[in-house]
One Martini backbone bead per residue (centre of mass of N, CA, C, O) as a GRO file, in nm:
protein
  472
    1UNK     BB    1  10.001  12.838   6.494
    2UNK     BB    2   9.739  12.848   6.271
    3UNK     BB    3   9.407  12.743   6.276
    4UNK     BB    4   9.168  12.685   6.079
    5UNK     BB    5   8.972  12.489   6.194
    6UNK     BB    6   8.939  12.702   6.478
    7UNK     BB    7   8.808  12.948   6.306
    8UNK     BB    8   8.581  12.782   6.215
    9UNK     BB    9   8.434  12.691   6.474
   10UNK     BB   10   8.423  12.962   6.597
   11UNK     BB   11   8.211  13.069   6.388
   12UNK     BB   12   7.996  12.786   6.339
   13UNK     BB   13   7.948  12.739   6.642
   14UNK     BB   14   7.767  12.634   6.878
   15UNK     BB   15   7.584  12.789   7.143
   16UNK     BB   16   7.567  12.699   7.491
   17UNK     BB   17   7.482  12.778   7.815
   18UNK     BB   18   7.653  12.500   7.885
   19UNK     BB   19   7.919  12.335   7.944
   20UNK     BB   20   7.961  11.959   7.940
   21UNK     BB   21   7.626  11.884   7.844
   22UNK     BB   22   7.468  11.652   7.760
   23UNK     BB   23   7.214  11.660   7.479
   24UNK     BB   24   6.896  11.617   7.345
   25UNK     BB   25   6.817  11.565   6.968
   26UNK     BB   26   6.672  11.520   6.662
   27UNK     BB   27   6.670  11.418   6.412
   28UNK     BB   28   6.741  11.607   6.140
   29UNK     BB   29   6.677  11.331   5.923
   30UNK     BB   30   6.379  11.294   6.031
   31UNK     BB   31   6.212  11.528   6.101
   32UNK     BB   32   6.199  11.652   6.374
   33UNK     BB   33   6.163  11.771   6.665
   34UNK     BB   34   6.261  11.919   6.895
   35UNK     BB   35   6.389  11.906   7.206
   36UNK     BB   36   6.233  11.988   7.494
   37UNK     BB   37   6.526  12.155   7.617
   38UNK     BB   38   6.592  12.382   7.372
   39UNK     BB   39   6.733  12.251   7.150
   40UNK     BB   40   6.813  12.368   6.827
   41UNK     BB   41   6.814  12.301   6.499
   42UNK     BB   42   6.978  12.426   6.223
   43UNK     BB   43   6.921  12.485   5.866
   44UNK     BB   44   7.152  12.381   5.783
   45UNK     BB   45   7.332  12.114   5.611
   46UNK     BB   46   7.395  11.795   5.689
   47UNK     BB   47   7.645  11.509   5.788
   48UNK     BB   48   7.808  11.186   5.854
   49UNK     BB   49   8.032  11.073   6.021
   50UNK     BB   50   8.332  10.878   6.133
   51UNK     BB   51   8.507  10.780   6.423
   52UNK     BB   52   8.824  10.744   6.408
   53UNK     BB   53   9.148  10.580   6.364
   54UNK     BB   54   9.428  10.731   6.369
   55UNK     BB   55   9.699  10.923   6.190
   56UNK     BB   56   9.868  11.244   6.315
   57UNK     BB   57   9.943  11.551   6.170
   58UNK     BB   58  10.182  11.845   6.215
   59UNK     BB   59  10.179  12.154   6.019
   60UNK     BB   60  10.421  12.393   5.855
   61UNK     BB   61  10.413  12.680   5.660
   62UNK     BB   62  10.614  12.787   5.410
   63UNK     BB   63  10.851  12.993   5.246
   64UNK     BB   64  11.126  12.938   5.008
   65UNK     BB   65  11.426  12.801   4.852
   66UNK     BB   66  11.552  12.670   4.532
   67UNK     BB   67  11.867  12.528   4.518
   68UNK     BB   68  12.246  12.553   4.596
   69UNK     BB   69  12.475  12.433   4.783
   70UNK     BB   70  12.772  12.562   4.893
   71UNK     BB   71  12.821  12.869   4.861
   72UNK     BB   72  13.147  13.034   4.666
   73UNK     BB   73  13.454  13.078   4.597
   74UNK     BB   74  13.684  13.159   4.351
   75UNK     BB   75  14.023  13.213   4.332
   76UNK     BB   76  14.342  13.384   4.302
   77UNK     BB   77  14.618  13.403   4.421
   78UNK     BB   78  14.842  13.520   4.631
   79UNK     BB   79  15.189  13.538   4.464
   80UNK     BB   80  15.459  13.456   4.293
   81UNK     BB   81  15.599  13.589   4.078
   82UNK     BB   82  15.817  13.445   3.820
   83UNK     BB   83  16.002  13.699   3.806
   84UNK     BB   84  16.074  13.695   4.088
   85UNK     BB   85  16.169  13.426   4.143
   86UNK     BB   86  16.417  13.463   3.967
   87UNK     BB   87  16.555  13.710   4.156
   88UNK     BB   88  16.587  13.518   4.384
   89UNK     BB   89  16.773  13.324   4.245
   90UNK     BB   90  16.962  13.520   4.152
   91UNK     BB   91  17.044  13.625   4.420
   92UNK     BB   92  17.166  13.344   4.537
   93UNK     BB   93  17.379  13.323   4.330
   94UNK     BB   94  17.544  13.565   4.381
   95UNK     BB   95  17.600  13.467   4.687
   96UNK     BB   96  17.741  13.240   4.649
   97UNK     BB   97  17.967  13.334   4.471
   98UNK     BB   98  18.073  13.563   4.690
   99UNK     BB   99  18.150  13.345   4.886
  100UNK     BB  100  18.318  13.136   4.739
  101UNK     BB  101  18.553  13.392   4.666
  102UNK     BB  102  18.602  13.449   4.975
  103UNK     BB  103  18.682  13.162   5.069
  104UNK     BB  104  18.931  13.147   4.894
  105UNK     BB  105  19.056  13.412   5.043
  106UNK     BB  106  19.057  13.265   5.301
  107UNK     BB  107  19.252  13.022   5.236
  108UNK     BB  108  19.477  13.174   5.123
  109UNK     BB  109  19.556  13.321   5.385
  110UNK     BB  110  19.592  13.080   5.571
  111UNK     BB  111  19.787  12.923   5.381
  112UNK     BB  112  19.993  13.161   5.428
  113UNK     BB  113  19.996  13.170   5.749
  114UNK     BB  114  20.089  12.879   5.779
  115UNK     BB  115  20.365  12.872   5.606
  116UNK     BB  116  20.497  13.096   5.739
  117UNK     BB  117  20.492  12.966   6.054
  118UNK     BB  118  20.684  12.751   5.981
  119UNK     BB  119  20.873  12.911   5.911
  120UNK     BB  120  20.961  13.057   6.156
  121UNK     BB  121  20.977  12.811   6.322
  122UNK     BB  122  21.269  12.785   6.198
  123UNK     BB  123  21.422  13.085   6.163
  124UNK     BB  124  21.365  13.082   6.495
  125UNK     BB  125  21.602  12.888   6.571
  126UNK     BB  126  21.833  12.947   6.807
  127UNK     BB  127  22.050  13.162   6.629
  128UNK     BB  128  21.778  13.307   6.480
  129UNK     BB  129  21.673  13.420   6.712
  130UNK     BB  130  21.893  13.673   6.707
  131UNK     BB  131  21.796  13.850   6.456
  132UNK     BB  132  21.502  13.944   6.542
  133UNK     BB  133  21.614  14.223   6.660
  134UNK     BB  134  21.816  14.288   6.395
  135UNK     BB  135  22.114  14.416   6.258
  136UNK     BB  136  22.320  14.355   6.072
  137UNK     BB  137  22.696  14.441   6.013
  138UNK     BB  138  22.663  14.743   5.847
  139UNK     BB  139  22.320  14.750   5.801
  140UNK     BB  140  22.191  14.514   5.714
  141UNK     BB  141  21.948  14.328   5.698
  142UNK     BB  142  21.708  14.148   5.790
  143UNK     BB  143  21.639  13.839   5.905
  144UNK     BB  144  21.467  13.602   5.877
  145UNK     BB  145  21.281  13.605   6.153
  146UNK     BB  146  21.163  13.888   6.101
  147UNK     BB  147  21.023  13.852   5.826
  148UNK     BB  148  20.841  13.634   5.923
  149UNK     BB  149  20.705  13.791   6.132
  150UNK     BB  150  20.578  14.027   5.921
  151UNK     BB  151  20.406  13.802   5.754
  152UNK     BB  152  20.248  13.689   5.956
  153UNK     BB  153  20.121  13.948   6.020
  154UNK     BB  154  19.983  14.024   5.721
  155UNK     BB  155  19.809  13.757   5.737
  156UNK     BB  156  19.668  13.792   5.984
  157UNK     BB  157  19.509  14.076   5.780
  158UNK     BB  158  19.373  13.870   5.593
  159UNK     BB  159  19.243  13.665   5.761
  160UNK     BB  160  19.041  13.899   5.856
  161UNK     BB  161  18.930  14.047   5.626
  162UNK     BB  162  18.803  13.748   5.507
  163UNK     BB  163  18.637  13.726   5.770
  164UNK     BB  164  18.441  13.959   5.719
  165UNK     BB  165  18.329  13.862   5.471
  166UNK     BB  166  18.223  13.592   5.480
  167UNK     BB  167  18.023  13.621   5.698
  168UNK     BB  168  17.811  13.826   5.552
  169UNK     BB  169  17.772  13.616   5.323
  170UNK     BB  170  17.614  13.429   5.501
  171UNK     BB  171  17.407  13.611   5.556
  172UNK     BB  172  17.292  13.705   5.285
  173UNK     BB  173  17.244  13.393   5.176
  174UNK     BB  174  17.042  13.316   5.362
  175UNK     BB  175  16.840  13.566   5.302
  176UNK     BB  176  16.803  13.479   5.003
  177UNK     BB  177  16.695  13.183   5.108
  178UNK     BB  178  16.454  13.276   5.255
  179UNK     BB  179  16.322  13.392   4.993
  180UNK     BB  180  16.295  13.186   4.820
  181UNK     BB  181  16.149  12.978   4.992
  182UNK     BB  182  15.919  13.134   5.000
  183UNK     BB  183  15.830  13.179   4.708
  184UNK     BB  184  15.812  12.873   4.648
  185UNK     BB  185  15.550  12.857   4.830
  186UNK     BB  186  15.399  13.085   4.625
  187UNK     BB  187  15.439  13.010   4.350
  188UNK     BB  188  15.254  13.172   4.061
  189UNK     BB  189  15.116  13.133   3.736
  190UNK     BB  190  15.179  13.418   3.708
  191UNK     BB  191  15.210  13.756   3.588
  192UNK     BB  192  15.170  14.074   3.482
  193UNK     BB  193  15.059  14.028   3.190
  194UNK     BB  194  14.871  13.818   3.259
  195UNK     BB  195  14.602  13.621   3.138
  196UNK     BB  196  14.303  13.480   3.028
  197UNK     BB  197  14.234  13.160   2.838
  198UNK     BB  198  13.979  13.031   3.051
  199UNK     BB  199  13.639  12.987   3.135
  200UNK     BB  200  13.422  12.915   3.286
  201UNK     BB  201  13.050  12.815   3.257
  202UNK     BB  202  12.742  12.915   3.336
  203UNK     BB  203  12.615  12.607   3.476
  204UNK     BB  204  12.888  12.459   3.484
  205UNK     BB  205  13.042  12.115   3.546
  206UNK     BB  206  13.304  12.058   3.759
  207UNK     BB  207  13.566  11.789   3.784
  208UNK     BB  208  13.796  11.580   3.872
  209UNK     BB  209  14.060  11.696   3.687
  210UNK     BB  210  13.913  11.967   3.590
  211UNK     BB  211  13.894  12.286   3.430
  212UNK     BB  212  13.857  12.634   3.568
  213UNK     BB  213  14.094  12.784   3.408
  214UNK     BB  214  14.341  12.988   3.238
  215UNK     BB  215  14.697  13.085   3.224
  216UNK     BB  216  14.853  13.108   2.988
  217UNK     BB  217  14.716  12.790   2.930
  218UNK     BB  218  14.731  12.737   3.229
  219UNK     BB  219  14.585  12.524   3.446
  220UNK     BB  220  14.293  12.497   3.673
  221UNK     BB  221  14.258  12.196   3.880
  222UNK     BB  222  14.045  12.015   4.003
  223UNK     BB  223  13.995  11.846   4.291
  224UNK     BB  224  13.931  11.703   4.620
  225UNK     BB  225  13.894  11.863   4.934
  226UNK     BB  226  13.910  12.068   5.235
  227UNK     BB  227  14.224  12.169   5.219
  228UNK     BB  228  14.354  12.418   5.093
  229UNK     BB  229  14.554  12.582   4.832
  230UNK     BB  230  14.860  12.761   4.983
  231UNK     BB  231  15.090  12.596   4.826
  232UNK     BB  232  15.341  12.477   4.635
  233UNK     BB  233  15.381  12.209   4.473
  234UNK     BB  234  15.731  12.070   4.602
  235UNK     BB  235  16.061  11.983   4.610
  236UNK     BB  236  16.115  12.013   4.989
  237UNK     BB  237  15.858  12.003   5.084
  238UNK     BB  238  15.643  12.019   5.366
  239UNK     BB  239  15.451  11.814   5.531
  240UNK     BB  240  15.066  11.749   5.502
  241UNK     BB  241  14.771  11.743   5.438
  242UNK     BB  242  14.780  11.870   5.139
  243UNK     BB  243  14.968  11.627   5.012
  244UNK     BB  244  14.737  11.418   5.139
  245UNK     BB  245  14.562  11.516   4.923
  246UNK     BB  246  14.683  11.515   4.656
  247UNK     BB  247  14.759  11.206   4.650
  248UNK     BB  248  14.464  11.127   4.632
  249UNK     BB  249  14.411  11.213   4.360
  250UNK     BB  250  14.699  11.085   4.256
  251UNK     BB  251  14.690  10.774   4.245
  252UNK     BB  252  14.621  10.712   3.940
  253UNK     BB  253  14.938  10.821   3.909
  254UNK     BB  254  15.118  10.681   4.192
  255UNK     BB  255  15.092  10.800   4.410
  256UNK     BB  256  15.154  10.816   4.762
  257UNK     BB  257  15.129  10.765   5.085
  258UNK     BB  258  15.045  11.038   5.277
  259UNK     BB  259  15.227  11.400   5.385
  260UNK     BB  260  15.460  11.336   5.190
  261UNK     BB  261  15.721  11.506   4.932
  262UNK     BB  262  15.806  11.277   4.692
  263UNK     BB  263  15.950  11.126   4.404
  264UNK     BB  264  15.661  10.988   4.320
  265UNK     BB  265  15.508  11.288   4.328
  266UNK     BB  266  15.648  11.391   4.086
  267UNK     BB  267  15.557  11.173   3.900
  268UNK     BB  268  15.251  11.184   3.899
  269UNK     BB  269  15.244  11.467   3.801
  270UNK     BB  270  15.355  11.437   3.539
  271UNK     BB  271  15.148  11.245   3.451
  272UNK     BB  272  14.917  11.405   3.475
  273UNK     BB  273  14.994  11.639   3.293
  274UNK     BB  274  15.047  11.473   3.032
  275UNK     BB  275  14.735  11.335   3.053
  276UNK     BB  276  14.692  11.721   2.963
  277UNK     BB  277  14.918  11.859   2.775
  278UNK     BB  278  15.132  11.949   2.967
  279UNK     BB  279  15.399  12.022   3.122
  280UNK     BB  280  15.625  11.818   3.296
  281UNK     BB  281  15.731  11.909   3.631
  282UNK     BB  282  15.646  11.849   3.915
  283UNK     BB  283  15.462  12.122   3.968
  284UNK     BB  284  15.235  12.314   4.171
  285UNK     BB  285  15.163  12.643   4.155
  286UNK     BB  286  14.991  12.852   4.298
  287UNK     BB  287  14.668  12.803   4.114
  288UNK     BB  288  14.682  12.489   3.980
  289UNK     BB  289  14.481  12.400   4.236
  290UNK     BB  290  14.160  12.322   4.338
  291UNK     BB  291  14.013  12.272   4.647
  292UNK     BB  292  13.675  12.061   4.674
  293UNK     BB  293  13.488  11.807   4.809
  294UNK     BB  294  13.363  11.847   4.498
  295UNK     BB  295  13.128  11.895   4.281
  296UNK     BB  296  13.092  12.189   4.070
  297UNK     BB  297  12.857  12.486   4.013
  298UNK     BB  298  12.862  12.781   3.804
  299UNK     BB  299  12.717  13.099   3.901
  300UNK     BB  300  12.976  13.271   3.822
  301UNK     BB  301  13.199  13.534   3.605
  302UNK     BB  302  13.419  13.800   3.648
  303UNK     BB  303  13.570  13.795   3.428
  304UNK     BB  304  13.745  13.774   3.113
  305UNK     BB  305  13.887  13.651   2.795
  306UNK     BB  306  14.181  13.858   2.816
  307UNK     BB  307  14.228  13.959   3.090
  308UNK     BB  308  14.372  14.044   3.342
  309UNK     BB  309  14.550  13.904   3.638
  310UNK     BB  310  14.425  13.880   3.921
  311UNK     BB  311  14.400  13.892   4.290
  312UNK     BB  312  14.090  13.678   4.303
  313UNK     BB  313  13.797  13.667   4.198
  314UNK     BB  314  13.631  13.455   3.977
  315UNK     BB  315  13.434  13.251   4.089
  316UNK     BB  316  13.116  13.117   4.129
  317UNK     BB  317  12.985  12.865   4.353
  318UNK     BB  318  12.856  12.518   4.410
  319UNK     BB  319  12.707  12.257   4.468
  320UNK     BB  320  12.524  11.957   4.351
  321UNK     BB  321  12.320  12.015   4.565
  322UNK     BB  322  12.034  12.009   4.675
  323UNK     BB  323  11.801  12.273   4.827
  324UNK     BB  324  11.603  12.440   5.088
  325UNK     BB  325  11.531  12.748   5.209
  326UNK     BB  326  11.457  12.897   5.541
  327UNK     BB  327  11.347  13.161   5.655
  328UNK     BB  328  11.290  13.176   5.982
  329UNK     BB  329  11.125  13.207   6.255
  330UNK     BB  330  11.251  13.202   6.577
  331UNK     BB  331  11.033  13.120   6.749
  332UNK     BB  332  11.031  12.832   6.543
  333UNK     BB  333  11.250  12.641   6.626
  334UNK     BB  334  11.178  12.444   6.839
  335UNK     BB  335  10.949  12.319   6.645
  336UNK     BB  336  11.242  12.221   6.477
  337UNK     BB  337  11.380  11.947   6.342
  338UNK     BB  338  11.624  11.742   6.262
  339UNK     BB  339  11.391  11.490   6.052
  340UNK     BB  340  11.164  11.622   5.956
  341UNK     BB  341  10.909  11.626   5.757
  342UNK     BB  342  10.841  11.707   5.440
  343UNK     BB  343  10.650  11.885   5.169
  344UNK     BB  344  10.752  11.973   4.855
  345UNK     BB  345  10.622  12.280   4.638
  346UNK     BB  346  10.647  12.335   4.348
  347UNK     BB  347  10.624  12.572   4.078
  348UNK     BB  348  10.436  12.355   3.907
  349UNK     BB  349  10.245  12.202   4.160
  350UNK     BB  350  10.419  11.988   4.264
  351UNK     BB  351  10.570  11.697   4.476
  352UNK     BB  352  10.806  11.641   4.747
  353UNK     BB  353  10.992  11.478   4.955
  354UNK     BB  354  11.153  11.532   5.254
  355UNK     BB  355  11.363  11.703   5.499
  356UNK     BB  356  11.568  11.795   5.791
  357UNK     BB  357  11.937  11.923   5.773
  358UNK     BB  358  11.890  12.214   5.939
  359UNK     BB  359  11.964  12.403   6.232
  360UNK     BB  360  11.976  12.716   6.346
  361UNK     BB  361  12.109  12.939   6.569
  362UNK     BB  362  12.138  13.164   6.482
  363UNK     BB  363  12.014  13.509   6.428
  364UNK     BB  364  11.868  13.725   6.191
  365UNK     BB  365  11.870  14.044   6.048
  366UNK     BB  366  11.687  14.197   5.760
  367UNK     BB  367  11.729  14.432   5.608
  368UNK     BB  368  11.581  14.767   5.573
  369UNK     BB  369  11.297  14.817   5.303
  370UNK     BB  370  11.126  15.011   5.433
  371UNK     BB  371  10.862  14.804   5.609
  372UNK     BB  372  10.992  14.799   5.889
  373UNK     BB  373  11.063  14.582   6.088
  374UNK     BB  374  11.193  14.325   6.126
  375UNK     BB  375  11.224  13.968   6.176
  376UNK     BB  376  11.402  13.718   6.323
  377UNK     BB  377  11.575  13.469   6.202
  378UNK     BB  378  11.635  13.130   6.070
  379UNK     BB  379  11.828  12.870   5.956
  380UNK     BB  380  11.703  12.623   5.710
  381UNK     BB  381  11.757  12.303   5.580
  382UNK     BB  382  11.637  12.086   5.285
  383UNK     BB  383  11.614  11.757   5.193
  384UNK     BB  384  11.586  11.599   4.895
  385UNK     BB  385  11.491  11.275   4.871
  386UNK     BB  386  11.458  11.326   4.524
  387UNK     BB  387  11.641  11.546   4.330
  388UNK     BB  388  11.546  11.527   4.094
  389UNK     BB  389  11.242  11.623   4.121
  390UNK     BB  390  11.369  11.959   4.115
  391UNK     BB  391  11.574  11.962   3.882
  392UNK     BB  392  11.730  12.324   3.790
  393UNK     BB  393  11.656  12.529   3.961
  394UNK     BB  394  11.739  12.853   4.077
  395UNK     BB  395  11.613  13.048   4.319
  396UNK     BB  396  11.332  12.926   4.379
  397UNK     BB  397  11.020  12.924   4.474
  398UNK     BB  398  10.866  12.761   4.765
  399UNK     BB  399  10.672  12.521   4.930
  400UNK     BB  400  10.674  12.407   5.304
  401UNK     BB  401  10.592  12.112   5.484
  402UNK     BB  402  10.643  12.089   5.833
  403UNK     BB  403  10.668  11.772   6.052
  404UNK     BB  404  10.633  11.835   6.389
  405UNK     BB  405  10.368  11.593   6.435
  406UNK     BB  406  10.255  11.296   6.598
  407UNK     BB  407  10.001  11.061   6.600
  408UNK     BB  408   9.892  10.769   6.721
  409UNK     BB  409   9.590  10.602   6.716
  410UNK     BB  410   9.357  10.793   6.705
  411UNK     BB  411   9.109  10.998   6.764
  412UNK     BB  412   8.877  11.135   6.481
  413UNK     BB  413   8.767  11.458   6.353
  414UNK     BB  414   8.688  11.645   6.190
  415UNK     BB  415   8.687  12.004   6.234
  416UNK     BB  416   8.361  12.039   6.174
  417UNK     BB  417   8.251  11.882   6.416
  418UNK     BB  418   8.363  12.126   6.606
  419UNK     BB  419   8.207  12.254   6.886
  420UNK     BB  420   8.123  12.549   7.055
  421UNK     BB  421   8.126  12.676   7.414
  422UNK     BB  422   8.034  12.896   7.583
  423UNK     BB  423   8.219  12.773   7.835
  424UNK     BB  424   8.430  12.643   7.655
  425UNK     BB  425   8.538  12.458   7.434
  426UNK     BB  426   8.419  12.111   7.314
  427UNK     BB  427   8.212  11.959   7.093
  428UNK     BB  428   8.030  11.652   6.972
  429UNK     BB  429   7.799  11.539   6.756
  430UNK     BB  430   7.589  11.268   6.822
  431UNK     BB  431   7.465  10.990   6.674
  432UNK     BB  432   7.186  10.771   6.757
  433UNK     BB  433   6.991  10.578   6.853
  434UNK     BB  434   6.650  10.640   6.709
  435UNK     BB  435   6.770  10.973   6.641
  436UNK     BB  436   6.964  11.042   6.860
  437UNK     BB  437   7.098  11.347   6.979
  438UNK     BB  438   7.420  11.442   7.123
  439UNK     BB  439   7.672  11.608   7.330
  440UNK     BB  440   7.971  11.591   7.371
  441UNK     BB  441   8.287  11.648   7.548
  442UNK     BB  442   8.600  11.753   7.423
  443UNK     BB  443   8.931  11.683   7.387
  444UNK     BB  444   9.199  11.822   7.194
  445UNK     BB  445   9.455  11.803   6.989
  446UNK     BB  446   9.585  11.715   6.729
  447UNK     BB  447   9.623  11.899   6.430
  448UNK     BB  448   9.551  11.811   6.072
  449UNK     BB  449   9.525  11.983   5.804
  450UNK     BB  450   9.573  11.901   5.634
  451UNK     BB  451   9.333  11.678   5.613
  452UNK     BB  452   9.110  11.819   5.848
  453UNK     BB  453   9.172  11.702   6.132
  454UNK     BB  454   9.122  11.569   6.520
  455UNK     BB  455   9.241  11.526   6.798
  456UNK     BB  456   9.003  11.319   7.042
  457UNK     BB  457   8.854  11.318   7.390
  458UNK     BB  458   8.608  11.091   7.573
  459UNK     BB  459   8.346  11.020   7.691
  460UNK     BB  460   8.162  10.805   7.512
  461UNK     BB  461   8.377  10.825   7.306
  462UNK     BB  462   8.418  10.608   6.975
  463UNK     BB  463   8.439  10.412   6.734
  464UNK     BB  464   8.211  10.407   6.561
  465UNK     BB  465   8.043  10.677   6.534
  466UNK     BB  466   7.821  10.943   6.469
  467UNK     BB  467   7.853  11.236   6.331
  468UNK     BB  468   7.836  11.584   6.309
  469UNK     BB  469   7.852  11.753   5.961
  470UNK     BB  470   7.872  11.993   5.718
  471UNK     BB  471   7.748  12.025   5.415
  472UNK     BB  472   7.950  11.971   5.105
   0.00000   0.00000   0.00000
C-alpha cells in the first residue's frame, strides 16, 4: 500500500552527513544563529506540536459497488403439462380396463377347467373310464369320459391363452403407473397455451406468502427456504426435506411436523388456498411455489403480462440484504480479513461505518476491455453497520476505507514531522529546553493515512516532547 506520509516526508526531509547522530541547533522561533556543527535551519516556516500516546490504525482505501446481495433468478420450471398428465391418466384407466377384462376372461376359463375336471373325475371313475378309449357299438359317439377329456383339453388351451394376455396387460399396466407417476411427481401449473396474467415489478420486495407471478390466474408464490421446490407437493409424495420445508412456512395453516406428506398437510394447502382465494385443491403442482431464503427484491423481468409460458427464467432478483462488493486486487488478499472495520463513502460523501464479511479465495481476471492484461481480483463483501444509513442505490460506486492494523497507546507523531537521513532512516526534531533543538533517530511503525499521524520509536523520545512540523 502507498503511504502517501512516505512520498511527503522523501520530498520536503532534510537530508543530513551522517544518519542517526543527534545535533544541536538553534530554536528557530527564538531567532539564533545556527549552531556551531554547521547544520543550518532551513527558511521553510515551522511550528511545534506534541508527541502523543494513543491508538493507530491503517487503512486501505477501495473503489467497490453498492447494491444488493445475493443476486439470483426465479424460473419457471420443466413439468409436465395438465393436458399431457391427463393423457397418462387416459392412459393408466384404459389399461386398467384392459387388464380387468382379461382377468375376467381369465377367471372364466380357469372356472370353466375347474369344473371340466371335477366332470372328467366323475365320469371317468370305475366302468366310465373304459368307454374313453372308444366308440360304443354300432359306430355311436364318444363316452362321457372322452368327451370331458376334450374339454378340460379345450379349458385348458383358454386358460392359456388368457394367462398370455394378462401377463402383457400388467406389464403395460405397471409402465403406465409409472409414466403417470412420473408426471403426478412433475405436474406443472401451466399448459401448451399458457400466458403470464400478472408479474412482480422491478424493484418491488415480495414477501412469503406473495405471489411471484401468475399463470392463467394461478399464482406462485414465495416460501422461504433453502431447498428449491423441485417436484409436485401431493398425496402419495414421498417425504424428504422439501415437504419439511413446506410444513414450516404452512404452520400457521396447521400444517403439522416432520417431512411426510399426510392429510393434515393437504387440509393445510387447502386452508392456505382458501385464504388466499384460489381453488382449494390440496396440491402443489411444480411452480407453484418457490422456495428463497427470505424476503427478495426484484431486479429484472423476463416475459411481459400476456406472453406465452415457456420453461426459464421469469425474474431477476436479490435478497434485501445491503452490500458493498470490492473486485480486490489478489495481491492484497492476505492483508484482509473477515471482521475488519472500514468506513463506507457514500455518493452524497456521507460515511457509514460497516465491517468485512467475506473474502473470496478463488481469484479471476477480468475479461480484456480493450486496455491490455487485467489484475486478476478478488471478491470481497462488506456489511455496513446501519444498513438503512446506505439508502436505496444499487450497483452505486462507493469508496471503502478498510481497517487492516491497529496498534494500542503508542508514541506517534504527525507524518511530517519525520526528517529522512542521508544514510536511511528517519529522525525527528526535538526542541528541548532553552531554545536548543536536537535530531532524534527513530523507527517508524504503523502509519495512520487517515489521521496523518506514524508510530515511532527511539531512545531520548517520550510523550510530552515538543518535535518540529512545517506550518499550516
Amino acid at each position: 500500500m502507498t503511504r502517501p506520509g512516505r512520498r511527503l516526508v522523501a520530498g520536503v526531509g532534510i537530508l543530513l552527513v551522517a544518519a542517526g547522530v543527534a545535533v544541536a541547533v538553534t530554536d528557530p522561533f527564538a531567532g539564533s544563529a545556527p549552531a556551531a556543527n554547521g547544520v543550518a535551519d532551513n527558511a521553510a516556516a515551522t511550528s511545534l506540536t506534541t508527541v502523543k500516546r494513543q491508538d493507530l490504525s491503517q487503512q486501505t482505501q477501495v473503489s467497490a459497488t453498492l447494491g444488493y446481495a445475493d443476486a439470483s433468478t426465479v424460473s419457471v420450471p420443466s413439468g409436465t403439462a395438465p393436458a399431457d398428465l391427463e393423457q397418462s391418466q387416459q392412459s393408466v384407466a384404459a389399461a386398467q380396463q384392459t387388464l380387468a377384462a382379461d382377468e375376467r376372461a381369465l377367471e372364466q376359463a380357469q372356472a370353466s377347467l375347474d369344473a371340466d375336471l371335477r366332470k372328467l373325475a366323475v365320469d371317468c371313475r370305475g366302468g366310465n373310464a373304459a368307454e374313453s378309449g372308444g366308440s360304443q357299438q354300432g359306430g355311436g359317439s364318444a363316452g362321457p369320459c372322452a368327451t370331458d377329456a376334450q374339454a378340460v383339453t379345450a379349458d385348458r388351451q383358454s386358460v392359456t391363452a388368457a394367462t398370455g394376455k394378462v401377463q402383457p396387460d400388467q406389464r403395460a399396466l405397471s409402465a403406465a403407473e409409472a409414466t403417470l407417476t412420473l408426471g403426478e411427481a412433475s405436474a406443472a401449473t401451466y399448459g401448451q397455451n399458457a400466458v403470464y396474467t400478472m408479474l412482480a415489478k422491478v424493484g418491488q420486495i415480495v414477501r412469503r406468502g406473495e405471489p411471484l407471478y401468475a399463470i392463467g390466474g394461478a399464482p406462485a408464490f414465495l416460501l422461504y427456504g433453502g431447498v428449491p421446490a423441485s417436484r409436485a407437493f401431493m398425496p402419495g409424495m414421498s417425504a424428504g426435506t422439501d415437504v419439511a420445508e413446506l410444513s414450516r412456512n404452512l404452520r400457521g395453516y396447521g400444517a403439522p411436523s416432520g417431512d411426510a406428506f399426510t392429510a393434515a398437510t393437504t387440509l393445510a394447502i387447502e386452508r392456505f388456498q382458501s385464504a388466499h382465494h384460489i381453488p382449494a385443491t390440496g396440491t402443489f403442482p411444480l411452480g407453484s411455489v418457490v422456495f428463497e431464503p427470505g424476503a427478495i427484491r426484484v431486479t429484472s423481468v423476463t416475459p411481459t403480462e400476456g406472453s406465452p409460458v415457456q420453461a426459464g427464467p421469469v425474474l431477476g432478483i436479490t435478497s434485501t440484504r445491503r452490500v458493498v462488493t470490492i473486485a480486490l486486487d489478489a495481491s492484497q488478499q492476505t492483508s484482509i480479513k473477515v471482521g475488519d472495520e472500514v468506513v463506507i463513502t457514500l455518493p452524497d460523501n456521507s460515511t457509514t461505518p460497516g465491517h468485512v464479511s467475506f473474502v473470496g479465495t478463488v481469484a479471476t481476471t477480468p475479461s480484456d476491455n480493450g486496455n491490455g492484461p487485467s489484475t486478476p481480483t478478488i471478491e470481497v463483501d462488506v456489511t455496513a453497520d446501519h444498513p438503512a444509513a446506505t439508502g436505496r442505490l444499487d450497483q452505486a460506486p462507493v469508496d471503502v476505507s478498510i481497517t487492516t492494523a491497529t496498534v494500542r497507546n503508542v508514541l506517534a507523531v504527525p507524518v511530517n514531522a519525520l526528517v529522512a537521513l542521508a544514510g536511511g532512516g528517519y529522525a525527528v526534531e526535538v526542541a528541548e529546553a532553552a531554545g536548543v533543538h536536537q535530531l532524534v533517530g527513530v523507527s517508524v511503525g504503523l502509519f495512520d493515512d487517515a489521521a496523518g499521524m506514524v508510530q515511532v520509536s527511539g531512545s531520548g523520545l517520550a510523550a510530552g516532547q515538543r518535535v518540529v512540523v512545517p506550518a499550516p
